[in-house]
N, C-alpha and C positions, 0 to 999 in steps of 0.2 A: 099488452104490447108496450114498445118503450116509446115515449113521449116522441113527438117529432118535435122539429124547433119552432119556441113559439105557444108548446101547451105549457098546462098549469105548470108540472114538474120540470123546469129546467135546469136546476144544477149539476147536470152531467146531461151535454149538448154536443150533437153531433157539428160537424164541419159544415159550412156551406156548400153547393153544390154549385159550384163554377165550374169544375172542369179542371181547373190548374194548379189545386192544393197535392202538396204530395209527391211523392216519388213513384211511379209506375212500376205494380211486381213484373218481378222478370227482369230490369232495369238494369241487374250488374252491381244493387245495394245488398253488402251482405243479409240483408233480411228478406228480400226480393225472391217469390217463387216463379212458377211458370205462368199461372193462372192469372189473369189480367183483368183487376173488377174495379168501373167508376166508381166516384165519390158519391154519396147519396147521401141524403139528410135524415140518417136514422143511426140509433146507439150500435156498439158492438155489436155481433148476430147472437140472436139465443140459443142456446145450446137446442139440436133439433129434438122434436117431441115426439114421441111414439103416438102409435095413431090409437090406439087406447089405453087409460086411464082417465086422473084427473089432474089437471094441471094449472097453477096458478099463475102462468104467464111469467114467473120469473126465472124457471128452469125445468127440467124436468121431473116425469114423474118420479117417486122415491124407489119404483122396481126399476128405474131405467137407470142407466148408467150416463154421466154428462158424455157429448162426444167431443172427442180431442179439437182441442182449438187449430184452425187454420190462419196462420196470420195471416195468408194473401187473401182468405175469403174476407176478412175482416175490415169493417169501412170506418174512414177517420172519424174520432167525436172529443169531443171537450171534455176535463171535468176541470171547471172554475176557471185560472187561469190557462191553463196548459191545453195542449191540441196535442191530441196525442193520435199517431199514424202508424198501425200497426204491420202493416204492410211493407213500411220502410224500417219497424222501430225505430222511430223517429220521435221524439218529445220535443215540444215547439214553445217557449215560451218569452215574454220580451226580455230576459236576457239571454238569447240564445238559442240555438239546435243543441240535441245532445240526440246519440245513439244509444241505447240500450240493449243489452241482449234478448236475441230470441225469448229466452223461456221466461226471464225478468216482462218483456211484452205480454206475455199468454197470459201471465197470473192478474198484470192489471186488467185485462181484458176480460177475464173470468169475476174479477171483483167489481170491476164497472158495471155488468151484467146484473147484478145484483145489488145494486146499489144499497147500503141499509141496511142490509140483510147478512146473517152471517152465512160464508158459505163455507161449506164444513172440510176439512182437511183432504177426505177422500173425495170429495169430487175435484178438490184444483189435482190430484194426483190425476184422478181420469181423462182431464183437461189437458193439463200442460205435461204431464209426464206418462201418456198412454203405453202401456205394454211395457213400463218401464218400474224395476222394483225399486225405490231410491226411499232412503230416511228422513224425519222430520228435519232435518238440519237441512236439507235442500230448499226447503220449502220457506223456513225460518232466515236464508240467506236472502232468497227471491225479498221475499217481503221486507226483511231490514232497507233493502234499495229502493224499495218502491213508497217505503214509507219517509225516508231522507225524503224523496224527492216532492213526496206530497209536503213534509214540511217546510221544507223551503222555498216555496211557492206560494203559501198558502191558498190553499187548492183543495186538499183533503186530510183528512186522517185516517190511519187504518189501527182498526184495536184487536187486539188477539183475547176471542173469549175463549177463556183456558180450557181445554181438553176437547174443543167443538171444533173451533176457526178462524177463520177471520171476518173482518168488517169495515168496509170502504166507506167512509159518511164526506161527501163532498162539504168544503166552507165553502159558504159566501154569506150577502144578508141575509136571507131565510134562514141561517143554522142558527140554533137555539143558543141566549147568549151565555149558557156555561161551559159548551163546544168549545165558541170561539178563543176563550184563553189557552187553550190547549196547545196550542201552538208553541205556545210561548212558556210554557212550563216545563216541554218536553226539549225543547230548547234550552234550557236553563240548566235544569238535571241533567243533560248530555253534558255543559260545562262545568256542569261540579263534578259531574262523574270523571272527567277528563282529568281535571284539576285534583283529583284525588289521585288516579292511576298515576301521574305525572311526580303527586309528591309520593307516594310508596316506590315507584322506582327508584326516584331522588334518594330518600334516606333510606332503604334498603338496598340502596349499591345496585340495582336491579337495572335494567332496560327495557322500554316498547319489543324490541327485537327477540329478545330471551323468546327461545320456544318454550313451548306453552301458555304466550299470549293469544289475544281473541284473533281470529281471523281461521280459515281452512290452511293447515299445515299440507304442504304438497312436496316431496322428494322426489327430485332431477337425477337419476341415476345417470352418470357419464355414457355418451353415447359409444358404441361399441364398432370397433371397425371388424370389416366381415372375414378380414385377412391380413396379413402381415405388412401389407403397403404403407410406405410411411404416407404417403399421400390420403389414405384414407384414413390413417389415424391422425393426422391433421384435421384432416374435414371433422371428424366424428366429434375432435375437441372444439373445433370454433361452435358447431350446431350445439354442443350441449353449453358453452359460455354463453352464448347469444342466446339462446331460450331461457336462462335463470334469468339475463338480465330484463329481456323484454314481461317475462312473468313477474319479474317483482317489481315492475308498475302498475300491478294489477291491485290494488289497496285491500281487498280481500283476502290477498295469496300471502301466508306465510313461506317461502319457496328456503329452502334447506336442498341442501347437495349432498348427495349419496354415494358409495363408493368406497375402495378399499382403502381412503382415507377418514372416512365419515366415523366419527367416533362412537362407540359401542354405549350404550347403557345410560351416556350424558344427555339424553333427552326421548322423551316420551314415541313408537313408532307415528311417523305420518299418516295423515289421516287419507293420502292416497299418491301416488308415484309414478310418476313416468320415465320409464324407460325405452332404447331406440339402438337402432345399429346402422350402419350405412355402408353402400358397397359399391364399388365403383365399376362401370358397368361402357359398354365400346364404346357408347354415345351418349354418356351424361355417369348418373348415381342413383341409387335406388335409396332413399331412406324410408325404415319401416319404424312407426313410432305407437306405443302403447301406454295408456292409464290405465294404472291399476286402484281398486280398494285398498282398504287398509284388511280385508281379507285376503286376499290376493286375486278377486276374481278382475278378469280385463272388463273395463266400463267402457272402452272407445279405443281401436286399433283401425289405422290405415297405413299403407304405405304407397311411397309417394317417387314415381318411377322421372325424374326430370333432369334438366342439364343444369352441370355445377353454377351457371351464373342465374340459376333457378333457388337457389338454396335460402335468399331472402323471403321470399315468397312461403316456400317449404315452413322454415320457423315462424312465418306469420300463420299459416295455416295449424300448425301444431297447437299455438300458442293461443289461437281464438276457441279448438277444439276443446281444449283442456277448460278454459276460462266459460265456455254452452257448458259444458259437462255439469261444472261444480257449479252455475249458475251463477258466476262473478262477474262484475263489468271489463272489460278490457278494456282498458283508456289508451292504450296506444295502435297506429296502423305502422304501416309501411312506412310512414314519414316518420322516423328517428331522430330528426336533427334536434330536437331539445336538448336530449342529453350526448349528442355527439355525434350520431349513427349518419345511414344516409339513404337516399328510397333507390338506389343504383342499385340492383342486385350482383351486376357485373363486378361491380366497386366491391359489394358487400363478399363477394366469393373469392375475392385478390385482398382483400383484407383479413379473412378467416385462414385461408393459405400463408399467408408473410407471418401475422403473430406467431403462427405455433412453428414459425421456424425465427423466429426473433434473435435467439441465444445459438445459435448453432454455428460450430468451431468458424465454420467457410457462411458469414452472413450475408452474402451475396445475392443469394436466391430466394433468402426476406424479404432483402431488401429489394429486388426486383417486381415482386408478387404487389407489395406495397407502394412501390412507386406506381404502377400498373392501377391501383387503386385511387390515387389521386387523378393520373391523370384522367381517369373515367370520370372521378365526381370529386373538381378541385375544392370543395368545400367539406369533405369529409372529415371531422374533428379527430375523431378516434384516429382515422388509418393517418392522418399527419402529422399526428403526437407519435403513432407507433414507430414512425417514420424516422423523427426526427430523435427518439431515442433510439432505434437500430444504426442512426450516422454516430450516434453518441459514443454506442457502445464499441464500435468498429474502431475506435481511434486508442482501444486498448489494445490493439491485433497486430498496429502498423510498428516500425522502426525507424522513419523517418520525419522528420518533420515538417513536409513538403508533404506530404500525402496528411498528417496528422491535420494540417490546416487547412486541409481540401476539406476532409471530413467534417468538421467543425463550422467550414464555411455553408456545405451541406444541412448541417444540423441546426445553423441559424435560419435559414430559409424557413424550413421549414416549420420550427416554430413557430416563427413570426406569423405565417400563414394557417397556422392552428390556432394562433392568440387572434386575428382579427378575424380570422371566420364565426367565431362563435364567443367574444370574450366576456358570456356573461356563465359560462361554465368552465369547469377547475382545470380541465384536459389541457386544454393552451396557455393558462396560466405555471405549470406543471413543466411543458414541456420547454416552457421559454425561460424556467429556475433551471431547469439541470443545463443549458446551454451560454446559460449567464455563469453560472459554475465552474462550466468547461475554458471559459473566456478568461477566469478570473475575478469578476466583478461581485464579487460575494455581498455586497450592500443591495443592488438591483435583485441577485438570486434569492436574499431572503423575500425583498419585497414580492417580489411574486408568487413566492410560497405562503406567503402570510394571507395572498392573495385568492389563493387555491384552497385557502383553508378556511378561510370567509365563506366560500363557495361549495362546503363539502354537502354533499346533498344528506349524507345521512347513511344512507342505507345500500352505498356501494362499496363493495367489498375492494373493487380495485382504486378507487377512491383512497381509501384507508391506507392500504399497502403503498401506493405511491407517496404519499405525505409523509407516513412513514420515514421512507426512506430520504427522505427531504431530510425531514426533521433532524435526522442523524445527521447528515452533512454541516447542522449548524450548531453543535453539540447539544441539541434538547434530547437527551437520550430518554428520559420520562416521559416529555409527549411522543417517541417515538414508541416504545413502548404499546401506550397507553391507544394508538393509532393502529398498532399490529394486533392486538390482542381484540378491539372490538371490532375488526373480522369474524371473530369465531361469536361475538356476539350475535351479530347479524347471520351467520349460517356455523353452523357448529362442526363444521367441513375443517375449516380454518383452522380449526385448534390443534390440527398436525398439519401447521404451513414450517415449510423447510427454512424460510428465512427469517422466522421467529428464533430459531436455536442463535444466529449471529448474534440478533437481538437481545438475547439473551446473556450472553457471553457480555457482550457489550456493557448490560448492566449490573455485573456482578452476578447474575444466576446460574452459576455452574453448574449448579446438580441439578436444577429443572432442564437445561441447555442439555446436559446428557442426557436425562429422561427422555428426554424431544429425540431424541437425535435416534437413540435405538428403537422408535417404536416404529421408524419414516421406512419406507418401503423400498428395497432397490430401484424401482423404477426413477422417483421420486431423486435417490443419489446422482441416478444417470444423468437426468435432466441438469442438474445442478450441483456438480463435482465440489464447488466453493465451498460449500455446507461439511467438506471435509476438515476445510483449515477450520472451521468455527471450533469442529467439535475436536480437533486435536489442543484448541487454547481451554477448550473446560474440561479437559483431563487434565492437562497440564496445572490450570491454573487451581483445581481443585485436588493438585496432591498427588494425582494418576499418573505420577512421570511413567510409567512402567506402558500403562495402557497406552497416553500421549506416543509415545515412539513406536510399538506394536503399527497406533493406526498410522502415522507418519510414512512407515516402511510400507504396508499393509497399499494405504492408497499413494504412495511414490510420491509425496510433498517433496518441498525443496530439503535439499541431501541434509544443512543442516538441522531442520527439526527431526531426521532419524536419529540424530545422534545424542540428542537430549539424554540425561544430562549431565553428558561428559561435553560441557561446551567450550570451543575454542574456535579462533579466527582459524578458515581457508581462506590461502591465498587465490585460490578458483572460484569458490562457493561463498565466502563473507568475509574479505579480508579487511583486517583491522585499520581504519582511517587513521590513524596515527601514524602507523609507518607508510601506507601505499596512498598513491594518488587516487581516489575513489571515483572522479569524474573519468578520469582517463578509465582504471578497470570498469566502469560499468559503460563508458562507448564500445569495449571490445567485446563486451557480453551481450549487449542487447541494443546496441546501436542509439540512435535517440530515445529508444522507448526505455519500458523497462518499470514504472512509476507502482508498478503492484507488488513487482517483485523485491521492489525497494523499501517499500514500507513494511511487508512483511518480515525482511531481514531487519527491520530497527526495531518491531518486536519483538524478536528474540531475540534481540541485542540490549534491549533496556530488562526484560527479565532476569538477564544473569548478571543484571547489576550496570552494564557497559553503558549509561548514561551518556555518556559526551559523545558515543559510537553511536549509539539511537538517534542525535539529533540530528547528527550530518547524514545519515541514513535519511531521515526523513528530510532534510532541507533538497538534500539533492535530488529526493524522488518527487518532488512541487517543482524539481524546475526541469526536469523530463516532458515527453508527450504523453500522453493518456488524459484519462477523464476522470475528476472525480478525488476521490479517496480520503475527504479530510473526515469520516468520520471513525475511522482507523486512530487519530488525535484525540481520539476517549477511550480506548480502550485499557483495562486493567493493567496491562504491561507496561503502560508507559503512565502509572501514577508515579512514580516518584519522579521521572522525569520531569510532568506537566508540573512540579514545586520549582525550579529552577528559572533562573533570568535568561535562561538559554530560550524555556520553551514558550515564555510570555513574548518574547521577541519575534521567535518566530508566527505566533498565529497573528501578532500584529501586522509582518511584514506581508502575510499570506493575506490580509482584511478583513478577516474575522473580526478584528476590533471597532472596526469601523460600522461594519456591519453593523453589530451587536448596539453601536452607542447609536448610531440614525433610528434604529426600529424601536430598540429600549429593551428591547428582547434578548436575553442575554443566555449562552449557552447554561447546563449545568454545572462547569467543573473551573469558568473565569467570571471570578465578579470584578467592577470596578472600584478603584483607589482613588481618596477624595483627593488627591495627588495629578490627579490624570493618571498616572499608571492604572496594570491590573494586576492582580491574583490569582495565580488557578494552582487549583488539585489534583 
């Protein structure tokens, strides 16, 4: 029998019996069953013994099969420092609680059992995964966890005797003293191991991220609406964003996104998949969600019949599923706010609503969904960033400058209220750059970017895309670049993102920009019609005048890129600044606004040579309403331009210069002149 506290054997000691250690199963803690059992001063329970055979007290006979672990039967015990509370999965030690999963609980419970003793593969299978068929990599996952956490404790160690099992040996003084360095070896070798993978990434150009690093590879197939409602294919995209994110804080989870974007052949299949659909129902939604094998057979399907301000919940439920299944820790709950989120479900379902209507002609009903979002939970980082870029975007929509400055005024709030809610993450650093942009103040807009980039966590894909697009506004076309493409590092989804082709164009890649461009899905065009003008400048710019005009006509751009290139001034459509008053014709065309449509006429004005017609094109479209657009100012059309004392003057007078000299950070295409002037290309 196992030692009570006190006998000879104490290095794995049960709990005291007061009464008030613990969480109570049934309790409402996800590890809590029905069954309700005091603390008592004895180790784990032995697996039960058949009433004949023979038995040596540390398990069962070899005819019998162990029986499957109950965690709520299970009573708290020790090994060395840690208290471990299987009933709550709960691990207790002086720095801290930490929860653990279900089956991660059952196997130390199983090895605790046995202290010493190897216990062989097939009984933790009988134990912890009863009636269930699962691979040695289930088991090898459990145990990698449970062995961190012995070692950093120093508490125990577990050793895998090869082709048998495993083996639990508690430290303290009584372990024999060639144990004790173990610890500390196995510690060492994990930093050199580390420090090795770190430099083969390094000099092989490689990544942590690149699929087929170590971790369980898991594919997010896009969730599925049940019917043509756009409202359901809204829902169905925020639930499949929201689960990759919250999975890939899982440290375990390789999480890749699936889908008739997800590229074919570029990486090895997952080693298991979930997919889901959701349908929207008189009084709430129905979402039905499934893991599969990398066979295809299902390992875990529920579906999950609740009201739309239920949907946070839903993704937490999915996402702990999936995380039991493959036997990974899930380190995040319902409290999101680290990296931005918020435990409001109400908030959370008027923020999944607004996003995927973000870009849509009439943004009103984002923008409604979203506001609706804050005010439910004024601390929400995400929905106050998304926020205050949908005021951003809106001021591209207006014709007035009276509404343009409402907007903007809009847009500053609500940064400001994203930056101090949470300003130790990138989102309100992010959204207080593109509103300092909108203002003008391009010396503050870098700083904030600069700031957000301090701040990049690594391994979020909308992270990336955003900085991105930063980047570009201050001419780092390289590190924008280099910020869009390790998306598709991190999930290999990315590597047909539609606003890589601009990117593209932007730096010279015209024939990768068309490659990108034909492989993108109509769907993909719908969403994002702009992905048109990119791909008519890398026909153009790569020689396609023929095809350039085809697609011009094709998707109805402005009348004169159909006409390439037989170029000449309209007096309607792009009349020449030399002879007409340009401010006056573009108040009669587009009233205050107009500042897109203006830049894009001074690039086809500097491609067909019209240089001093390019400038005033672009001087007069910086001093229109709208938001945005200086990274238009690198683009290929306008290199002979950007040589001229025309176009140094102008990014001067716009702040770019200023910018550039405060940070030190200097675009690609203007250095500075030991003159005080500058240079660009």
């Amino acid at each position: 029998m196992a030692a009570p506290l006190g006998g000879e054997d104490n290095r794995v000691q049960p709990l005291e019996a007061d009464g008030n250690v613990g969480t109570k199963p049934g309790s409402g803690h996800p590890c809590a069953e029905e069954e309700q059992v005091g603390v008592q001063d004895y180790l784990p329970r032995l697996p039960r013994q058949a009433s004949n055979g023979p038995s040596n007290g540390h398990g069962p006979p070899a005819s019998e099969p162990p029986a499957p672990i109950v965690l709520a039967h299970e009573l708290p015990f020790r090994i060395g420092a840690l208290e471990l509370r299987p009933s709550t999965c709960e691990v207790i030690s002086a720095e801290g609680n930490q929860t653990v999963q279900p089956r991660v609980m059952q196997v130390i419970v199983a090895l605790a059992r046995r202290r010493g003793e190897v216990v062989p593969h097939e009984d933790l299978l009988a134990e912890c995964w009863p009636g269930r068929i699962v691979g040695d990599d289930a088991i090898h996952r459990c145990v990698a966890i449970i062995r961190r956490l012995g070692e950093t404790s120093g508490s125990f160690i577990v050793e895998n005797v090869s082709r048998v099992g495993y083996r639990l040996t508690p430290l303290d003084e009584t372990t024999p003293a060639l144990a004790r360095p173990l610890r500390r070896y196995v510690l060492t070798a994990a930093i050199l191991l580390g420090l090795a993978a770190l430099a083969w990434f390094a000099f092989a150009g490689g990544s942590p991220f690149r699929p087929g690093g170590k971790g369980v590879e898991v594919m997010v197939m896009p969730f599925t609406a049940a019917s043509a409602n756009a409202e359901e294919a809204a829902l169905a995209t925020g639930i499949t964003d929201e689960l990759i994110v919250r999975m890939r804080r899982v440290p375990e989870l390789k999480v890749v996104t699936g889908g008739a974007l997800a590229p074919v052949g570029d990486s090895p299949a997952a080693d298991h998949r979930v997919e889901g659909s959701v349908r929207l129902q008189k009084n709430g939604l129905r979402v039905s969600a499934r893991l599969m094998d990398a066979s295809g057979q299902v390992v875990w399907s529920q579906t999950f019949d609740r009201r739309i301000s239920d949907l946070l919940q839903v993704q937490e439920d999915i996402a702990r599923a999936v995380a039991d299944e493959l036997s990974v820790s899930l380190d995040v709950g319902i409290d999101s706010r680290s990296y931005g989120g918020t435990d409001n479900p109400e908030a959370f379902a008027n923020y999944v609503q607004g996003s995927a209507r973000l870009y849509d002609t009439d943004g009103s009903l984002g923008i409604a969904y979203l506001e609706r979002a804050v005010e439910l939970d004024p601390g929400y980082v995400k929905a106050l960033a998304a926020l205050s870029e949908a005021y951003g975007f809106s001021r591209n929509l207006v014709s007035s400058r009276r509404e343009d400055q409402e907007w903007l005024r809009k847009q500053g709030l609500a940064s400001a209220r994203a930056l101090r809610a949470n300003p130790g993450i990138w989102q309100g650093h992010t959204a207080r750059s593109y509103y300092e942009l909108g203002r003008g103040n391009l010396a503050e807009a870098e700083a904030q970017y600069l700031r957000a980039v301090a701040l990049d966590p690594g391994d979020d894909p909308a992270a990336k895309d955003t900085l991105a697009s930063l980047a570009s506004e201050f001419g780092l076309v390289r590190t924008m670049l280099e910020f869009r493409r390790s998306k598709a590092v991190i999930d290999p989804y990315y590597s047909s993102d539609s606003r890589l082709v601009g990117d593209l164009v932007l730096a010279g890649q015209q024939e990768e920009a068309r490659a990108l461009f034909a492989t993108l899905p109509k769907e993909t065009l719908a969403i994002h019609p702009g992905v048109a003008v990119d791909a008519f400048w890398a026909q153009l710019l790569a020689g396609d005048v023929e095809g350039a005009r085809e697609l011009a006509i094709r998707k109805k751009l402005f009348p004169p890129y159909g006409r390439v290139p037989d170029f000449q001034f309209d007096p309607a459509d792009m009349p020449d600044p030399s002879v007409v008053d340009l401010r006056q014709w573009a108040d009669a065309k587009f009233g205050e606004g107009g500042r897109a449509d203006l830049v894009f006429l001074a690039l086809l004005a500097a491609q067909n040579g019209k240089q001093a017609a390019a400038l005033e094109y672009l001087r007069l479209a910086h001093r229109r309403t709208g938001a945005y657009g200086y990274r238009f100012l690198w683009h290929p059309a306008l290199a002979d331009v950007r040589r001229t004392e025309g176009f140094a003057r102008l990014v001067n007078d716009l702040g770019l210069v200023a910018a550039w000299r405060k940070s030190g950070v200097w675009g690609d295409y203007c250095r500075p002149e030991p003159a005080g002037e500058i240079t660009c290309r």
